[in-house]
C-alpha positions in Angstrom: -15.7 7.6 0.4 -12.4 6.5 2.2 -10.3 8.9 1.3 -13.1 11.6 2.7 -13.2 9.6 6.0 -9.4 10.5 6.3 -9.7 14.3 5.7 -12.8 14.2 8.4 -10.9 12.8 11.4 -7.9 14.6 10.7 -10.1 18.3 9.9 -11.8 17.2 13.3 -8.9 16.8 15.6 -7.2 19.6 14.0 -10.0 21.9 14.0 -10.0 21.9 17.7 -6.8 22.8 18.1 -4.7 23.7 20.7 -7.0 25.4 23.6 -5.4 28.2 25.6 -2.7 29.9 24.2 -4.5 30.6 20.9 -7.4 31.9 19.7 -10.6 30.2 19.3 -10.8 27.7 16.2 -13.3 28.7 13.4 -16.9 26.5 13.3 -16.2 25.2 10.0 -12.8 25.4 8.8 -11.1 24.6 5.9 -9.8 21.1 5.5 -7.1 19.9 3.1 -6.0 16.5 3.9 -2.6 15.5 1.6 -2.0 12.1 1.2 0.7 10.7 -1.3 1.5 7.7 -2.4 3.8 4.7 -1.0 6.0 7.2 1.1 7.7 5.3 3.9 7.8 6.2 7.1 11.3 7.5 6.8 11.7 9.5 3.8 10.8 12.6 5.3 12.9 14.4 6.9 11.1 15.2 10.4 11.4 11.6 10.7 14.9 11.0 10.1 15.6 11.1 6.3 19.0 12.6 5.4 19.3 12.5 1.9 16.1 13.7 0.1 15.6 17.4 0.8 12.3 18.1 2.5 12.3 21.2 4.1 8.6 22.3 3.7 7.3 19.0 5.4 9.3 19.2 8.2 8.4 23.2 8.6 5.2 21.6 9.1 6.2 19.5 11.7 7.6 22.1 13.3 4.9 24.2 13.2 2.4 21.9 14.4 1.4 18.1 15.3 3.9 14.9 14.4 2.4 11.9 15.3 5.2 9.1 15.3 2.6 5.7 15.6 0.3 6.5 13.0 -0.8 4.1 10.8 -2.6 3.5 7.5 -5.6 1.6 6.8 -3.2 -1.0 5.4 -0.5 -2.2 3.4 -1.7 -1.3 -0.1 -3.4 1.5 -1.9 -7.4 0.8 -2.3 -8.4 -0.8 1.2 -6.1 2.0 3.1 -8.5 4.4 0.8 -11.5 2.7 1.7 -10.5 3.4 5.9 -9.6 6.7 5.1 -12.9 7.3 3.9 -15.3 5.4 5.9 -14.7 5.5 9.4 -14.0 1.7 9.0 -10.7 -0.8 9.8 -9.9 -2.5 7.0 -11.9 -6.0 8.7 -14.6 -4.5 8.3 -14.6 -2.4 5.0 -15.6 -3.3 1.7 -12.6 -2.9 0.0 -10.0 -5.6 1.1 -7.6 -5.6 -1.7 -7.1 -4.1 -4.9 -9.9 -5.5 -6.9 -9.0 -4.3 -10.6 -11.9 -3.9 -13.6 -10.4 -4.0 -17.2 -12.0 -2.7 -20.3 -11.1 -2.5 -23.8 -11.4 1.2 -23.3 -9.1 2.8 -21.2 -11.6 5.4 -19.7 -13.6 2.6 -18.5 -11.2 1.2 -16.4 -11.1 1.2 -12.9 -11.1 -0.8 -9.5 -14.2 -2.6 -7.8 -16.6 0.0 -6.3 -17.6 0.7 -2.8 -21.3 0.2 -2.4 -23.9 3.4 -3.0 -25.0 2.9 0.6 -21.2 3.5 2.1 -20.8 6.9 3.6 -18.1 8.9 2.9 -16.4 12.0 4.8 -17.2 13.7 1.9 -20.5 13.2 2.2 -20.8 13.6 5.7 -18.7 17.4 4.9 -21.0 18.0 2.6 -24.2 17.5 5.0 -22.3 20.1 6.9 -22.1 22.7 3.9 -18.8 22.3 2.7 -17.9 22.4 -0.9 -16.2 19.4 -1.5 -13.0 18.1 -3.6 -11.4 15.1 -4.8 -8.1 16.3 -7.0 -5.5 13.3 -7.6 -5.9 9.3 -7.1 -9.5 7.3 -6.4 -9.1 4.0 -6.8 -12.7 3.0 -5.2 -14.7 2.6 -8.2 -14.7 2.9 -12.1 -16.4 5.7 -13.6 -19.9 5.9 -13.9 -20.1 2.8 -11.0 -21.3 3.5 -7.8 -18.4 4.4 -6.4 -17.1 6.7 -8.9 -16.4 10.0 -6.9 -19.3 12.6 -8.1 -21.5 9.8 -6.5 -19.6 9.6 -3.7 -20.1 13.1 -2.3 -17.4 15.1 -4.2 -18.3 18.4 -6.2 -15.4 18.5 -8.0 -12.9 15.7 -9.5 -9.6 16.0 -10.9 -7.0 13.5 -11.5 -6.9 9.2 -12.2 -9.9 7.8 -11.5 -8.2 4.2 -11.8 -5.3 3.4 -10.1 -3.5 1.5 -12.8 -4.2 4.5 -15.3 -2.4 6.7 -12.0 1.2 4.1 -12.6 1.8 6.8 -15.4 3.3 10.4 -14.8 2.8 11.1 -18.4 -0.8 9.5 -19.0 -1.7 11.3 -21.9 -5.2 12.0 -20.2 -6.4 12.8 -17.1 -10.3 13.4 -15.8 -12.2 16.8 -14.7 -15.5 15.9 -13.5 -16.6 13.9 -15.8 -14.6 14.9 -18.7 -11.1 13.5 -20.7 -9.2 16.3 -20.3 -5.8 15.5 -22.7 -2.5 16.3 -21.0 1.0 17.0 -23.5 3.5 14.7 -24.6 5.6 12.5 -21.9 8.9 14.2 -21.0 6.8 17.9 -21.1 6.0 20.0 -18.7 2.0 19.7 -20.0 2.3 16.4 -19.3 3.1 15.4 -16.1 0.7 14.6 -14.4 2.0 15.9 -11.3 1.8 19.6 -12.3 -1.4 19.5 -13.3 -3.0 17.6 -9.9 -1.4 21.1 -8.0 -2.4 23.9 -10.4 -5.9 22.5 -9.7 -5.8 21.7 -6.2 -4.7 25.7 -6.2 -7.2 26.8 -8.2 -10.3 24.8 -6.2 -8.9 26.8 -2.8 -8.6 30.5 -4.6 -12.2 29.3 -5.8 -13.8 28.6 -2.8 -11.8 30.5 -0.2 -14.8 32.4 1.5 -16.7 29.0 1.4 -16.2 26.4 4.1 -14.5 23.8 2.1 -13.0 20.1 2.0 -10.0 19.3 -0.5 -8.9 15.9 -0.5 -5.3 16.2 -2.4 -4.7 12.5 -3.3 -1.1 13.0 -4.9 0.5 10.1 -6.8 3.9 10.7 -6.0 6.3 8.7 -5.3 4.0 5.7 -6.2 6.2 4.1 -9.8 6.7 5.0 -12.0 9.8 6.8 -11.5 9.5 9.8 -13.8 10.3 13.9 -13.5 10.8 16.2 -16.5 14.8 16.4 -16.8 14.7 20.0 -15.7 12.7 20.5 -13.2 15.0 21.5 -10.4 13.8 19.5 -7.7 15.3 16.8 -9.9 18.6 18.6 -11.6 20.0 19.5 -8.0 20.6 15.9 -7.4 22.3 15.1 -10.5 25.9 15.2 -8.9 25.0 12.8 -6.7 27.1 9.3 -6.8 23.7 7.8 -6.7 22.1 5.5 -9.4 19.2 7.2 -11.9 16.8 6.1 -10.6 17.2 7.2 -6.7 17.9 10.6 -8.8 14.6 10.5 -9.8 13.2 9.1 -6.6 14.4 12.2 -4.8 13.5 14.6 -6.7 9.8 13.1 -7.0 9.4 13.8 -3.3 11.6 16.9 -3.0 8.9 18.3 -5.9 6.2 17.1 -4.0 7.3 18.7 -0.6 7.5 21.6 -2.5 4.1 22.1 -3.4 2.9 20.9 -0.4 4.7 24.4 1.1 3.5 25.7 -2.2 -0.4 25.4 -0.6 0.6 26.6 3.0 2.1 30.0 1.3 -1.3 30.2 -1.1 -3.3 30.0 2.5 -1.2 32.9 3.9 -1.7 34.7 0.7 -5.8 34.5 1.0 -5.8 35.5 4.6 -7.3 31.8 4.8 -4.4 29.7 6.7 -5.9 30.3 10.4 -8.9 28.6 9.4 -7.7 26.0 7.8 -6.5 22.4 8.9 -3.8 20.6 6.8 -2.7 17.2 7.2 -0.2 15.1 5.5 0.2 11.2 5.4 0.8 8.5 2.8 -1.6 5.6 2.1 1.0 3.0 3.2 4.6 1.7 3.2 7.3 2.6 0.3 7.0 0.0 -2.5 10.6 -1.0 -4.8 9.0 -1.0 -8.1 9.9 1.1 -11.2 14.0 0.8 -9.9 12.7 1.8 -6.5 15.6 0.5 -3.7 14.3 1.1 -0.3 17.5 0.3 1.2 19.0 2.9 -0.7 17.4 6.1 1.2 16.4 3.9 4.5 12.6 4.4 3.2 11.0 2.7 6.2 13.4 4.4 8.4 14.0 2.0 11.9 11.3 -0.3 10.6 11.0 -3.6 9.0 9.2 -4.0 6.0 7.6 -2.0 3.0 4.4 -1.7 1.1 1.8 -5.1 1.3 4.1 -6.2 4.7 2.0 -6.7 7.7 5.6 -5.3 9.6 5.5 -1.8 10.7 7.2 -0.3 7.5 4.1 -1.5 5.5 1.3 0.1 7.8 3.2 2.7 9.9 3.3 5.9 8.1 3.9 9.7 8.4 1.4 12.4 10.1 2.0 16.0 10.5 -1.1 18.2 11.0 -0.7 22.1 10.5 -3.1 24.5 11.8 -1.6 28.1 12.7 -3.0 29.7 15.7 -5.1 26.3 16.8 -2.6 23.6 17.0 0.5 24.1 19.5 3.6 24.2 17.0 6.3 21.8 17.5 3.8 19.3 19.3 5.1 15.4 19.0 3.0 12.2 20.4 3.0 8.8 20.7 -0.7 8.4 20.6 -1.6 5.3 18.1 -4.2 6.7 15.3 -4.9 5.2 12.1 -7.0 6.6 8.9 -10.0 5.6 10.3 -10.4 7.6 12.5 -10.6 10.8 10.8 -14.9 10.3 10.1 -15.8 10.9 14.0 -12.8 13.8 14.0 -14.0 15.3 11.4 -17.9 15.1 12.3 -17.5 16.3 15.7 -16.0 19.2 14.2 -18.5 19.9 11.4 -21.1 19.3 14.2 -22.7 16.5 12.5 -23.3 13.1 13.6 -20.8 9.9 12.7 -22.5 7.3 11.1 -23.2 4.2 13.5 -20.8 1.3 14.7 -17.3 2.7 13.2 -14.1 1.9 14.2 -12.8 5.1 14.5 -12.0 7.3 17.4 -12.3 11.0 17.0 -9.2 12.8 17.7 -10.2 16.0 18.8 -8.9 16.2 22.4 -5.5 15.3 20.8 -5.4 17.8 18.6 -6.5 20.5 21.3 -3.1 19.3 23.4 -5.4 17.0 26.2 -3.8 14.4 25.3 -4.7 12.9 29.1 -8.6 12.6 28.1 -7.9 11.6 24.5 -10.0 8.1 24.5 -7.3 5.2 22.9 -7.8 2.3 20.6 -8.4 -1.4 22.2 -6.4 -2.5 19.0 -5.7 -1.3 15.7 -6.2 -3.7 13.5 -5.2 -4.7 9.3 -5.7 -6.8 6.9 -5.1 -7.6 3.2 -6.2 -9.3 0.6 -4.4 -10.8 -2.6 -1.6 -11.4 -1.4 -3.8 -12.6 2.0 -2.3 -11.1 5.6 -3.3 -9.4 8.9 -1.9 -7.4 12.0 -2.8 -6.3 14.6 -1.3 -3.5 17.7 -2.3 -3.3 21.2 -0.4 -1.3 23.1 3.4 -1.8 22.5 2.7 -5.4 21.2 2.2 -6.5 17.8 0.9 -10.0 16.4 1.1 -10.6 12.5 0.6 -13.4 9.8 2.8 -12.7 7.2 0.1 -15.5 5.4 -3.3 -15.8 5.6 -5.3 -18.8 4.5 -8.2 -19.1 7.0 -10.4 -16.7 9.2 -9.4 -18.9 12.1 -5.9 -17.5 13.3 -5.2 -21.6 14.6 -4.6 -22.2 11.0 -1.6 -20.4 10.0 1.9 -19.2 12.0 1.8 -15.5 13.8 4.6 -13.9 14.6 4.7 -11.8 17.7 6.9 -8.6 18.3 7.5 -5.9 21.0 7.8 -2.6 19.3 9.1 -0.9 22.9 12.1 -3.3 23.0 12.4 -4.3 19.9 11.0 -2.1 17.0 12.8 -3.2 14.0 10.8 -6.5 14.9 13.9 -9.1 14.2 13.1 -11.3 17.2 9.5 -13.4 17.3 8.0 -13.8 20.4 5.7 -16.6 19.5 6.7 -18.9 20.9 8.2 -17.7 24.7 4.5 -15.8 25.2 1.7 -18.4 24.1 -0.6 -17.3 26.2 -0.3 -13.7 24.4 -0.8 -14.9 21.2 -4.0 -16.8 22.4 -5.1 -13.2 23.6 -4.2 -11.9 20.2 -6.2 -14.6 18.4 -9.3 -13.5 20.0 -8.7 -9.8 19.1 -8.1 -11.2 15.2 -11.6 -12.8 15.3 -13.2 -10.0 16.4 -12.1 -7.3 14.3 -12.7 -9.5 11.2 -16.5 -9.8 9.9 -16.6 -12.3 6.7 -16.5 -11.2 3.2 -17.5 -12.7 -0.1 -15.3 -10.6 -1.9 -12.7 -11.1 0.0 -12.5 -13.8 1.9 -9.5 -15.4 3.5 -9.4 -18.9 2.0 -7.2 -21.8 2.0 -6.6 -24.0 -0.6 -9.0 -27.2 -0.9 -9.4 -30.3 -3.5 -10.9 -29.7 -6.5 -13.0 -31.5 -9.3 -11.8 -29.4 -12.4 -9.4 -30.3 -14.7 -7.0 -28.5 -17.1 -5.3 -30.0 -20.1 -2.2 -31.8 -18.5 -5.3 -33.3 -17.0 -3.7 -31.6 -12.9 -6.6 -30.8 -10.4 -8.0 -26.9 -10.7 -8.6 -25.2 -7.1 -9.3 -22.5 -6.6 -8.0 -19.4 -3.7 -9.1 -16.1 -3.7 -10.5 -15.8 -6.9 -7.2 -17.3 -8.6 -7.6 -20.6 -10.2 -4.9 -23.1 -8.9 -3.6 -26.0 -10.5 -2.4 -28.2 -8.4 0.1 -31.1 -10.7 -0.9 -34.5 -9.7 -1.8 -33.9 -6.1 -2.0 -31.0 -3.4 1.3 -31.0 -0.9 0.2 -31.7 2.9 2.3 -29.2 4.2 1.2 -25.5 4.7 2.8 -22.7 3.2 6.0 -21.6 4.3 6.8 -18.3 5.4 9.3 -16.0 3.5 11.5 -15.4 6.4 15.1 -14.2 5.5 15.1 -15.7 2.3 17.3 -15.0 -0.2 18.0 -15.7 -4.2 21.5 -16.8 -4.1 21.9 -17.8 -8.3 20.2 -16.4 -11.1 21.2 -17.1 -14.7 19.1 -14.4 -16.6 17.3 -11.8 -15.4 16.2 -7.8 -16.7 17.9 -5.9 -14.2 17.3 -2.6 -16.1 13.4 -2.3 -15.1 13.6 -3.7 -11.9 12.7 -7.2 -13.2 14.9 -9.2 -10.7 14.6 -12.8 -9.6 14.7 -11.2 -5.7 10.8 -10.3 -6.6 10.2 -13.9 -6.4 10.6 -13.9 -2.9 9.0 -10.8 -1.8 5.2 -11.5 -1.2 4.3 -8.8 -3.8 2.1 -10.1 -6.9 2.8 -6.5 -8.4 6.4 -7.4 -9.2 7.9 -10.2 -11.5 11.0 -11.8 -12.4 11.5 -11.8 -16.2 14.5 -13.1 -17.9 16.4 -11.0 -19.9 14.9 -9.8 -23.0 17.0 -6.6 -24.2 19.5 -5.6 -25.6 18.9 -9.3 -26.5 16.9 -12.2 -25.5 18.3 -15.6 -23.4 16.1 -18.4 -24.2 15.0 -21.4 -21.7 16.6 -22.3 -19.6 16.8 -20.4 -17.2 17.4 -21.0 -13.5 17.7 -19.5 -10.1 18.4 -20.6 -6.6 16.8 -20.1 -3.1 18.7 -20.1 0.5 16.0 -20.5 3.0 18.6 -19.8 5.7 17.7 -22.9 7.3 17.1 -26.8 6.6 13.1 -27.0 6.0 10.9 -29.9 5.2 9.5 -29.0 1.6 7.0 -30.9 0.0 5.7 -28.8 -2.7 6.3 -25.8 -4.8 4.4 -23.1 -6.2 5.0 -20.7 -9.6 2.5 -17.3 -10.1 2.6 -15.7 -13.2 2.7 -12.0 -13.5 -1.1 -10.3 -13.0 -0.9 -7.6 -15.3 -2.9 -9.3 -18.0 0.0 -10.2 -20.4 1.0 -13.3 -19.4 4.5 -13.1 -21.2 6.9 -16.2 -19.6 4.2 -17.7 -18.0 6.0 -21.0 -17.4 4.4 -24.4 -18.8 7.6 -26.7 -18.3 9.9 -26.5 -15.3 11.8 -28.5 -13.0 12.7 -28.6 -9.3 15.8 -29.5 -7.2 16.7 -29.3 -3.3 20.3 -29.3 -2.1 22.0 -28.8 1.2 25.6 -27.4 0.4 24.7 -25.5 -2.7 26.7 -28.1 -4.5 24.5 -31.3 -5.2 21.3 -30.9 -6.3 18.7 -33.7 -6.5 15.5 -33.2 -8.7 12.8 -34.1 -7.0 10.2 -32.6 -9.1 8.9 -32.3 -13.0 5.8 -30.4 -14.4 4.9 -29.9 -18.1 1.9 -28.2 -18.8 -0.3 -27.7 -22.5 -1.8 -24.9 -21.4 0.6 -22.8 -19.0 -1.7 -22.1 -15.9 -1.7 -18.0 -14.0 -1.3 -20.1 -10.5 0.3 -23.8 -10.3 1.5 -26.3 -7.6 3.6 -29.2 -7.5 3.6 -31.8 -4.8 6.8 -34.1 -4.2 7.9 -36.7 -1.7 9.4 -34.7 1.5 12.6 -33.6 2.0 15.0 -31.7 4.1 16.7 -28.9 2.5 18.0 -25.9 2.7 18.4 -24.8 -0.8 16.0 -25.0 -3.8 16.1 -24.1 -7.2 14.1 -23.9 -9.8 14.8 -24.7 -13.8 12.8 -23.4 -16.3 12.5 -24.9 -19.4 9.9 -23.5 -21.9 7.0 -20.9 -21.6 3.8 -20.0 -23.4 5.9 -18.0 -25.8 9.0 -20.6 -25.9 11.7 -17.4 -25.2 11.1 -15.9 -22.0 10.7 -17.2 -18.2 8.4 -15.0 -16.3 7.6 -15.6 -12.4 5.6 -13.4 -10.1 5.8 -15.1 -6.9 7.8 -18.5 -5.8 6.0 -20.4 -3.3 6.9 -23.9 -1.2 5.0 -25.7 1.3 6.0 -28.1 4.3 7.0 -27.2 7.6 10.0 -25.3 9.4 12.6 -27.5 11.6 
């Protein structure tokens, strides 16, 4: 449903087009909305990249719209989806988070549905006649649930249904409709993935070309893992580059995808189609660093701070271009802020059909016909994010962010407050010298957010349950948290500028670095090293705040992929001030290693911690997802 909520606003403003100078748009025209997967907002090149080759992109931009404050519907894959596809802001959505459902059998895995009764822009195109099209990622419910895609208003289906199953470039299997189609062996052309997603995303248009149709082309790419066949050129002509492997790979993932991408604009010239028919391109949120991923290495977030699951600009801001020859004015660039959601009303006003009620969207179509003057604006745009908990929110040049989110009410945990006009790379927090602005922007925050069981925001609290070292169980979002002896009384501190300073063992080769622990990302671990041979316990690594803090408390999560390898069940914790002399101040063993644990300690100034881990639940490894420590900031 989300993702066809993206294609409809952006098929609606572009269908409009630009009035004047070219002919009159079609009723119903063709709408193919691209949107890949974790490209930042600067590794194309129409907005600023310099080393990975995009020329075919940045034709587009030249031939038609860029919008340069765009946004997603937030920071990570399955909420943006869900605003893409419903017309909705992520506070008021369904999906918050990514919500994962296992199964013992692969092709029953999958991600927490979207409700029957959610419309979708697919449905809404197909109450207008199109033939409709879902080829790529879903991510909005496991097969045969409610949310699966055939129920969701799509006629056709080709690609990952689940988005864990879509980590794989070489998956082995892939679904049409409702069938396991089986791909080739990984490192072959028959089976990547990637190939595959475009050959039928071709096919559906040559199909269906004297049909009105909708095509949403969900690519994968450059989401991890990083993986090309070894000669497919968009790869091979970067292999005399002095870069590491794996930005190798990284470019050539995105210089392949550009390509087909131009590869669909020449099939629509081919057909005598490409005058009535809208293309858009975006990505469903920041660049992530997974799979050997750097994003310093190719500026991925271009002038902006942050990356995928940040609240900053490099996490939510993301590409646009819209192509529509003959309607939209070529070369066209704009400031206007739009976001995912607000393709439904675009696209319905264009199919002549009627939004669904109390949206959040705006429809874009004066924009796209060049009035920008009398195109109506957003109050605020607003995000939020669940597991790790976070929200935004823009109005007008001003942002106000909580980089953590405990609590609905906005009194409860520190927001940061930036002006993008002045100061767009957001270094300097405005908090603090405008008050009375951030009182304004905690009134905005309770508006746009409407509660959720599923995903609520919610704060740690005092439990009754037990586990086996006999530590009280609590439990936030979902997570069970152990909390060793007692619960700290400060709040959770905020991950500014940190940085791990010592690490004695860690598996650099896979990305597996102790910097992870730092990063606010439960996706990505530190895990000691393990090949070409293993370090046992202990291990140890070293935090620099970059200022003295009170600390009264520390927290350890475990990797979420199921496995649970390293989980720690005996550690130990130090503070220091000159990196020199460090005290312990605090000792956990546990019987049964918990996912999500806490311990408290008597308060003290520091500026440095580290933590020493001393066994695991498989005695060899140490394994850490996510390094937490509460108190408050001097």
């Amino acid at each position: 449903m989300m993702n066809k909520y993206v294609c409809s606003i952006l098929i609606a403003s572009m269908t409009l087009g630009f009035s004047g100078l070219y002919a009159a748009e079609p009723s119903k025209p063709n709408i193919i909305f691209i949107m890949c997967d974790d490209l930042g907002y600067g590794q194309i090149g129409a907005y600023g990249q310099k080393m990975i080759q995009t020329p075919r992109i940045d034709q587009m931009a030249q031939e038609g719209l860029l919008l340069t404050d765009y946004y997603s519907g937030t920071s990570v894959c399955a909420p943006s989806r869900a605003a893409l596809m419903t017309g909705h802001h992520v506070g008021h959505t369904f999906i918050r988070g990514n919500h994962e459902i296992r199964s013992e059998i692969p092709q029953e895995n999958g991600q927490l549905p979207i409700p029957d009764a959610t419309i979708t822009v697919a449905e809404k195109m197909k109450e207008a006649g199109y033939v409709t099209a879902l080829v790529g990622k879903w991510g909005l419910g496991f097969p045969g649930s409610e949310g699966d895609p055939m129920k969701q208003g799509f006629d056709f289906f080709a690609g990952y249904n689940c988005q864990r199953h879509a980590h794989n470039y070489y998956p082995g299997w892939v679904w049409r409709n409702k069938e396991v189609i089986e791909l080739g062996a990984k490192g072959t052309a028959e089976g990547y993935s990637h190939y595959f997603l475009t050959r039928e995303a071709r096919s559906f248009i040559s199909e269906n070309r004297d049909k009105p149709f909708f095509l949403y082309l969900a690519y994968t790419i450059p989401h991890s893992h990083l993986e090309i066949p070894a000669d497919e050129p968009c790869y091979t002509m970067y292999q005399d580059k002095n870069w590491p492997q794996p930005q190798k790979i990284h470019a050539g993932m995105i210089s392949l995808m550009d390509k087909d991408v131009g590869g669909i604009m020449d099939l629509l010239k081919e057909l005598g189609i490409d005058k009535r028919t809208l293309v858009v391109f975006t990505s469903d949120n920041g660049p992530h660093q997974e799979g050997g991923a750097k994003p310093s290495f190719f500026q991925d977030s271009g002038p902006l701070r942050g990356i995928k699951r940040d609240m900053y600009e490099g996490g939510v801001r993301v590409p646009f271009v819209a192509w529509w020859p003959g309607v939209i004015e070529p070369g066209r660039r704009s400031d206007h802020i739009g976001a995912h959601w607000d393709l439904m009303p675009t696209a319905c006003e264009l199919a002549s059909v009627p939004p669904p009620p109390n949206i959040d969207g705006i429809s874009y179509v004066p924009l796209l016909k060049g009035n920008e003057n009398s195109q109506p604006k957003h109050p605020y745009v607003y995000f939020e994010l669940h597991r790790p908990d976070k929200r935004g929110l823009r109005r007008g040049d001003w942002v106000a962010l909580q980089p953590v989110t405990s609590n609905a009410d906005p009194d409860i945990d520190p927001i940061e407050l930036y002006n993008l006009k002045e100061d767009l790379a957001q270094k300097q927090n405005l908090a603090s010298q405008y008050p009375e602005k951030v009182s304004e922007f905690k009134k905005w925050m309770i508006e746009a957010h409407t509660p959720s069981k599923e995903f609520p925001f919610k704060a740690v609290v005092p439990g009754v349950k037990k586990n086996k070292a006999g530590s009280a169980a609590n439990t936030i979002n979902s997570e069970t948290v152990f909390f060793h002896d007692r619960k700290p009384t400060g709040k959770r501190l905020p991950k500014r500028g940190w940085k791990v300073v010592t690490v004695s063992s860690e598996s650099a080769f896979n990305g597996r670095t102790a910097a992870t622990t730092i990063d606010e990302n439960p996706d990505t671990w530190w895990h000691t090293q393990f090949k070409p041979s293993t370090v046992p316990h202990p291990h140890e690594l070293v935090i620099d705040l970059q200022q003295t803090a009170q600390i009264d408390g520390l927290g350890c999560r475990a990797r979420n992929d199921g496995i649970g390898t390293g989980t720690l069940s005996q550690f130990e914790v130090y503070i220091s001030n000159d990196l020199q002399s460090f005290t312990k101040v605090a000792a956990v063993e546990f019987a049964s290693p918990p996912a999500h644990c806490v311990v408290a300690f008597t308060p003290v100034k520091a500026r440095y911690v580290k933590l020493k881990t001393l066994d695991s639940g498989n005695g060899r490894f140490a394994c850490v997802a996510e390094i937490d420590l509460y108190g408050s900031e001097n």
